[in-house]
C-alpha positions, -999 to 999 in steps of 0.1 A, spaced: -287 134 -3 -259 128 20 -223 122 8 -199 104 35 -172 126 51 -137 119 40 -112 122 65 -82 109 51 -72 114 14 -45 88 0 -24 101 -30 -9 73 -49 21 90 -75 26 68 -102 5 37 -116 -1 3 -101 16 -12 -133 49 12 -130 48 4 -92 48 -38 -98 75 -29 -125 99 -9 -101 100 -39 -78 101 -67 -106 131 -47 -120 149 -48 -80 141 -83 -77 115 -78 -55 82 -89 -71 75 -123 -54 77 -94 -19 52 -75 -32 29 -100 -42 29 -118 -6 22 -81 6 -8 -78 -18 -21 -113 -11 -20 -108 26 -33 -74 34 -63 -81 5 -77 -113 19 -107 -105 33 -128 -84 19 -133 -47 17 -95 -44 25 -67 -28 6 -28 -23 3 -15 12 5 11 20 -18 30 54 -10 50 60 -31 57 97 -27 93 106 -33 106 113 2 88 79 13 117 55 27 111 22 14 104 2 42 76 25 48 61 21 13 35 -10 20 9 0 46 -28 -18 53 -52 -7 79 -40 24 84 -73 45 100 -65 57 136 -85 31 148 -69 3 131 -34 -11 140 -13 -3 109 11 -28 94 34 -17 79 57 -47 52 88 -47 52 114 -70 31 137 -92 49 
């Protein structure tokens, strides 16, 4: 049996439901949403969350982020 080799590990501190709460409390919900809609429409894909402490937050909302992938990176306006 073979298991695949991880090369990256992504820590996510905190819950999805705490993190959707933090930006409907700063007015930012209908942000996040686009983000999530966007970066998750086709499949297989995925949103990045970081939201490690020291994180600025226009760095928090990453998709393709693999070194052979062009990272975006959302920002709010």
């Amino acid at each position: 049996m073979t298991t695949p080799a991880i090369t990256k590990v992504l820590y996510c501190y905190g819950e999805l439901n705490e993190t959707i709460l933090g930006y409907e409390r700063e007015g930012r919900l209908k942000f996040f949403v686009a983000c999530y809609n966007d970066a998750t429409k086709d499949p297989y894909s995925y949103l990045l969350v970081d939201m490690h402490p020291q994180t600025p937050d226009n760095m928090r909302l990453k998709t393709y982020i693999y070194p052979s992938e062009n990272t975006i990176t959302y920002v709010p306006k």
